[in-house]
matplotlib code that plots the C-alpha trace (Angstrom):
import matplotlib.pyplot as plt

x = [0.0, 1.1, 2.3, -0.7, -3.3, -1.8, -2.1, -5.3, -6.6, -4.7, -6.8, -9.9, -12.0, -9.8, -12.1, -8.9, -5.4, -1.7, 1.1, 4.2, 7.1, 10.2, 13.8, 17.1, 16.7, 20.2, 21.2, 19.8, 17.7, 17.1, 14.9, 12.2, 9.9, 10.0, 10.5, 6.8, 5.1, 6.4, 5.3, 1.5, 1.7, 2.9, -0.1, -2.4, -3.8, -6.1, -8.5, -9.9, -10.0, -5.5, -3.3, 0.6, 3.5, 7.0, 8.4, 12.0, 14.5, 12.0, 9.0, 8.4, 7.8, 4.5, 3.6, 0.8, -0.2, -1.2, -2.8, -4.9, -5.9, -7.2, -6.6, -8.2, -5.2, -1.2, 1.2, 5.0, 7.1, 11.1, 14.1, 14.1, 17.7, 15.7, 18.7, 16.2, 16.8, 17.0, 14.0, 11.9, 8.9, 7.4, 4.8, 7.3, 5.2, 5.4, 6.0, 9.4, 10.8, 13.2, 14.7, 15.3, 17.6, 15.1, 16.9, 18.7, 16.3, 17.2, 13.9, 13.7, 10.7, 9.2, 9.5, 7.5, 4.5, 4.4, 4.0, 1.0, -0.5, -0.7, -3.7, -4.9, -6.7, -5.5, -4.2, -0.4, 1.3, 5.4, 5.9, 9.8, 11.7, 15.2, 17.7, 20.3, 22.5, 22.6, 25.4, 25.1, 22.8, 20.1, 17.9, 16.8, 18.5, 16.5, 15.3, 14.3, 12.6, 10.6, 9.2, 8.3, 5.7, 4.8, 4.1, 2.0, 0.4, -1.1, -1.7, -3.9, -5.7, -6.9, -7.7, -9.5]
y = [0.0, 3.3, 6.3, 8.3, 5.7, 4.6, 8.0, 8.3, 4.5, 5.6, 9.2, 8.8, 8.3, 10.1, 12.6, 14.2, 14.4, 15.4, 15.3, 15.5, 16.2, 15.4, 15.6, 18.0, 21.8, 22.1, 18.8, 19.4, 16.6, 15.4, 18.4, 17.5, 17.0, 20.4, 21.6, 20.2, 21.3, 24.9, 25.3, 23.4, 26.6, 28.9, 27.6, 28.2, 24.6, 25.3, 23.1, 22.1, 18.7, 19.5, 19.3, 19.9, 19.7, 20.4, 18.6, 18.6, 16.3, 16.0, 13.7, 12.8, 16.9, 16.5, 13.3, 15.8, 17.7, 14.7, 12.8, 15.7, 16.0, 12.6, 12.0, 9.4, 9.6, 10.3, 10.4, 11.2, 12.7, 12.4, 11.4, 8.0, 5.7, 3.0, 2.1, 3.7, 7.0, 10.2, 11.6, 8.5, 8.4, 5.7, 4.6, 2.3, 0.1, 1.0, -2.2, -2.2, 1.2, -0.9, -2.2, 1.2, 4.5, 6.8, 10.1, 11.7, 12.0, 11.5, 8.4, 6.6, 6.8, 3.0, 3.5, 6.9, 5.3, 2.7, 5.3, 7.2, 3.9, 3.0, 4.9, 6.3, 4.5, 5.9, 4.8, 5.7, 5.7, 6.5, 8.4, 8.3, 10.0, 8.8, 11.6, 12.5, 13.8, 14.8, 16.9, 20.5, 22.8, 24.5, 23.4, 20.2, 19.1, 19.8, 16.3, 15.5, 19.7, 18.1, 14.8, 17.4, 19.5, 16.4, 15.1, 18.2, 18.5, 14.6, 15.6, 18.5, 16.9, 14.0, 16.5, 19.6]
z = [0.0, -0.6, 1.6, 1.0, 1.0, 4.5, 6.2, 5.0, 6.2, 9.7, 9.4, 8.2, 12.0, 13.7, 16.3, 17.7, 16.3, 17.5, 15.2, 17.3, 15.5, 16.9, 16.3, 16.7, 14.7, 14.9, 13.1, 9.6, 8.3, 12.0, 12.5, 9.8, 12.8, 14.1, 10.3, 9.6, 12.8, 12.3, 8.3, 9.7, 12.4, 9.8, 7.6, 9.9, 10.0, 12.8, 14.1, 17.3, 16.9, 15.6, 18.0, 16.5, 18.9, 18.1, 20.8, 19.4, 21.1, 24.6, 23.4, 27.4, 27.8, 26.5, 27.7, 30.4, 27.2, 25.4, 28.2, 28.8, 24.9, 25.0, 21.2, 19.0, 16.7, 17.2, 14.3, 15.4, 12.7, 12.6, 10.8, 10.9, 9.6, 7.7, 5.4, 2.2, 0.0, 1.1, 1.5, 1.3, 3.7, 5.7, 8.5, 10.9, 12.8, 16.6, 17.5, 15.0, 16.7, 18.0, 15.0, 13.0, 13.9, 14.9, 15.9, 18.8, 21.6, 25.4, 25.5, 22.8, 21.2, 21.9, 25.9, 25.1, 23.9, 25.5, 28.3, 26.4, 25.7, 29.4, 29.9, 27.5, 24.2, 20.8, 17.3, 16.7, 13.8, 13.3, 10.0, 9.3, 6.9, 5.9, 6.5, 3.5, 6.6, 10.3, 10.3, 11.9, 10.1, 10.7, 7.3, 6.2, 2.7, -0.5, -0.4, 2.6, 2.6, -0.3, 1.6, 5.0, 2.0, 0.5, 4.0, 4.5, 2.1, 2.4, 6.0, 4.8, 2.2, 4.4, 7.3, 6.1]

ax = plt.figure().add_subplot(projection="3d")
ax.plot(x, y, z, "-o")
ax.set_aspect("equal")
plt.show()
């Protein structure tokens, strides 16, 4: 199945969302994330039932924020080492977030939802997007800048 047909299977019911997007501004393509959560805030994608955190490298930060939300749907966004192209996107299962190099963060990202998932009842998806590098920078590179609009722009489509 396809990327876009994926999302929008994983979107379609959803009564609540929060799109957390995750990962280290500084680093280049680590901060895709961030990068997305900023041009959704910039776009003025506003919707009660849209909740977009840039939670950057502290995931666990929000951990209050989204309990209290009570979402029906979570989709966390980050550069994700999946041995693919640059650029290419994916929805990791949370159940493999073990197996792939997801990015710099002080938890990693399985003990963090299986945190959430303690007490609350939601649907959670992983969207990953291979970085081209994670060197210092403060940009992501052209191609992986292209998958975070694509990504978007999917995300918009199957919300508004």
């Amino acid at each position: 199945m396809s990327f876009d047909l994926e999302l929008n299977d994983f979107i379609m019911d959803f009564k609540k969302l929060v799109v957390l997007g995750v990962g280290n501004e500084l680093k280049s393509d680590d901060g895709v994330g961030p990068f997305i959560i900023k041009k959704l805030i910039e776009e003025n994608i506003v919707n009660d039932n849209l909740i977009l955190i840039n939670a950057e490298t502290v995931p666990e930060n929000f951990t209050g924020k989204i309990r209290k939300e009570q979402p029906s749907h979570i989709i966390i966004v980050d550069a994700c080492l999946m041995g693919a192209q640059p650029g290419d996107i994916k929805i990791v299962d949370k159940d493999d977030f073990a197996n792939i190099g997801i990015s710099t963060h002080s938890m990693s990202l399985s003990y963090f939802v299986r945190y959430l998932e303690r007490s609350n009842d939601f649907k959670i998806i992983f969207v990953g997007i291979e970085p081209e590098t994670m060197e210092w920078g403060e940009n992501p590179t052209e191609k992986v800048e292209n998958t975070a609009y694509y990504f978007i722009d999917l995300l918009k489509e199957c919300i508004l």
